[in-house]
Structure formats: structure tokens, C-alpha cells
N, C-alpha and C positions, 0 to 999 in steps of 0.2 A: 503494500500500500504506500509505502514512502517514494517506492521509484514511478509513483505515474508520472507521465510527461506533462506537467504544467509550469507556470512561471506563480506557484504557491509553492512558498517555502515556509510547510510544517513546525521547523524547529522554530524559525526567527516570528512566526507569525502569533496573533495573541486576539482570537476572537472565538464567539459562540456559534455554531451550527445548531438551527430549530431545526427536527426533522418531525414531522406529522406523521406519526407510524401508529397502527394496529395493534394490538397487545401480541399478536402470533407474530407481530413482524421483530417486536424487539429483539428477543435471543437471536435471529440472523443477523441483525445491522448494526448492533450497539456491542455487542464482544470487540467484534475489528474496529472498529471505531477507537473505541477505547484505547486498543492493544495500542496500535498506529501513533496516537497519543502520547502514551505513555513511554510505545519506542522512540521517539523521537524527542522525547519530552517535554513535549511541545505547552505551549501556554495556552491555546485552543483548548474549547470545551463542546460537549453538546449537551443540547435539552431535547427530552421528548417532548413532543407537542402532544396531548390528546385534543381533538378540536372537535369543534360542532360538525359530527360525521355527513348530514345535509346540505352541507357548502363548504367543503374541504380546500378546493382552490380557493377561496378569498383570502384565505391567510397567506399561498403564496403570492398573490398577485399585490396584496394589500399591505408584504413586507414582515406581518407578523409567524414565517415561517420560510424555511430554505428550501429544503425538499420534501417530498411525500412520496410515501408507496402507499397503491392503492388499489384495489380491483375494481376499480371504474373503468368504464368502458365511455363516457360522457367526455365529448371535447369541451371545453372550456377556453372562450378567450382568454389569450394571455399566458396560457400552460400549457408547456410542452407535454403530451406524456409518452411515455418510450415504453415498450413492450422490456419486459424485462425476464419472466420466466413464465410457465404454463403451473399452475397453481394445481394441485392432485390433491384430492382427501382422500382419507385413511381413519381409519377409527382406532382408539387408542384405549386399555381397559388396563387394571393392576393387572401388575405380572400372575398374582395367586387369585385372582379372578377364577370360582367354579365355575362357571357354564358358558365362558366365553366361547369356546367352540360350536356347544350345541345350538347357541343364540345364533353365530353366524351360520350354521348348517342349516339351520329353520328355516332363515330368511324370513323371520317375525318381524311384523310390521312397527314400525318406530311409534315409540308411545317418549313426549318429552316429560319428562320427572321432572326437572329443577334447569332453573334460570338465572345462571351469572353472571356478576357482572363484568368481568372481565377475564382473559385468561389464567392469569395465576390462580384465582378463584376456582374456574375451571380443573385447571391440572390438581390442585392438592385436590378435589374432590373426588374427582378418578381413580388416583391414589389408594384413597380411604375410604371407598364404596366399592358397590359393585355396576355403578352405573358405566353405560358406555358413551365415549363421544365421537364426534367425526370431528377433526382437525384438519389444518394445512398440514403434509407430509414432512415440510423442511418443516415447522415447529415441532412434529411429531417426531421426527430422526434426534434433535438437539434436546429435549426436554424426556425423553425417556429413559435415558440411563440415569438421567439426574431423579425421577419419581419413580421409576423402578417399574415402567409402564410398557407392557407388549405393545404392537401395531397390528394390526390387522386392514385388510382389502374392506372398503363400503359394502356388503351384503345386496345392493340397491342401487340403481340407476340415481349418480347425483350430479351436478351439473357440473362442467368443469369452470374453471377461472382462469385466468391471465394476471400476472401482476406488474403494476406499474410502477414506473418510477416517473416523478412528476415536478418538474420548477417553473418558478416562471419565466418564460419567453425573454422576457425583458433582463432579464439578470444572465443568460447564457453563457456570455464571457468571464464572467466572476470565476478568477483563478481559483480561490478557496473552494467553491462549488464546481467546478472543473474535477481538482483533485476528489473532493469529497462524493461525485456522479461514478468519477472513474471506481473508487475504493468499494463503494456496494455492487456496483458491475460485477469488479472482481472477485466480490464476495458472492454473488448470485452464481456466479462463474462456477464454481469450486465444487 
């Protein structure tokens, strides 16, 4: 992440990156983020934005925000959005989960039990029941060895996604978003 080709230099530089991300998106964008930081040790910081998910462009267009990933498919004046990877769900159950298998052999119809609010919420819950969810596959690969969580195939025809990576138009040339465009590329890359 340090050798992308931009005229942003990490070490000598000294500002914040808002990124408007997902609760699934953090564990992919914010570890390298960090690391790249911290290799470098750099004076740069970043903040996650959680934003009003109904108008997500306004904050980059409006200044209150750098870049976004998103599974919007909506052009919006003024934002770029760049295809970035094919988004897969996968369902995710405790490793000692009894009847994971036979749930998916069944092909039993989804009945929702409980309503979270955000991922982390989510995952300890998984954890510590025996309920099942359907996740992003990248949050599902990075966050199961940490909650001790199998993966498993959808049982079920579910819609696929796209994810985006999103700035404003007008900020394009901004070396620091340059470097910072190219570092999650790379990291979607991988």
C-alpha cells in the first residue's frame, strides 16, 4: 500500500480520511488502512462515517466524507462509482451448531428470529445461538476464525451484489484519495 504511484507522501502527510462504509465493509478496508498507517507512520488518520444510508452521496459530494463503498447501483451527480468486486452471500452458523447441516439439506424456508443492529451485533449473536445468517462472503472469510463460525452455501436463490467504491467527481485528483482509491483496490484485489 505504500508503493502506489501517487505524488501522496504517507509519511510527511498529516490528515483524516472519512470513508462511509457498511458494518460488513469495515474488517476488509480498515485493517490495511490502519497497517499502511502505522507502516509508514504516518500522521494520517481515518474515521468511519456511518451516514444516513438514503442519501449516501451527499456527504461525498457535500465534503462531509472521502470515499464510500456501497452496493448501489444509482448514478448520482457528482460521484464516481467504480465496480469494485461481485459481492457472494454465504451463511454463517457457530462452528458447534447441531443441525446446521440438516437445516441446509431441508432447504427450510427462512423464518427471521431477531433484528440487528449492526454487524458486530450480528456476528456475537451467531456465535452464541443457534441462529443462522446470510453475510457478505469477504466479511464471512475474515470474521470466522475470529467467532469460531462455519460458512456455509445460501440453501436458496438470493440475489447477487456488486460493490462499489465511490468519490466525488470533483475531488478525483486529490493525491491522498489517489493513494487511498488505489490501497482498497488493492485490498479488494487480494
Amino acid at each position: 500500500g505504500l508503493s502506489l504511484e501517487t505524488d501522496f507522501d504517507l509519511i510527511t502527510a498529516d490528515r483524516r480520511f472519512r470513508l462511509l462504509l457498511h458494518d460488513f465493509s469495515v474488517p476488509s478496508v480498515l485493517p490495511p488502512i490502519i497497517k499502511a498507517l502505522d507502516d509508514a507512520q504516518s500522521s494520517c488518520s481515518v474515521e468511519v462515517i456511518t451516514p444516513d444510508w438514503s442519501r449516501p452521496h451527499e456527504a461525498l459530494t457535500n465534503g462531509d466524507a472521502d470515499i464510500m463503498l456501497d452496493i448501489s447501483l444509482h448514478d448520482q451527480p457528482g460521484v464516481t462509482l467504480e465496480p469494485l468486486m461481485d459481492g457472494e452471500a454465504v451463511c454463517v452458523v457457530r462452528e458447534a451448531h447441531p443441525t446446521a447441516r440438516l437445516v441446509m439439506a431441508a432447504g427450510l424456508e427462512r423464518r427471521v428470529v431477531a433484528v440487528v443492529p449492526n454487524a458486530a451485533s450480528l456476528t456475537v449473536t451467531i456465535a452464541t445461538t443457534n441462529l443462522i445468517a446470510i453475510v457478505p462472503r469477504r466479511y464471512a472469510e475474515l470474521v470466522a476464525p475470529i467467532y469460531r463460525l462455519r460458512i456455509l452455501p445460501v440453501p436458496f436463490e438470493y440475489p447477487k451484489t456488486k460493490i462499489f467504491l465511490g468519490w466525488a467527481t470533483e475531488r478525483a485528483d486529490d493525491p491522498g484519495l489517489q493513494w487511498l482509491r488505489g490501497l482498497i483496490r488493492a485490498t479488494f484485489a487480494s
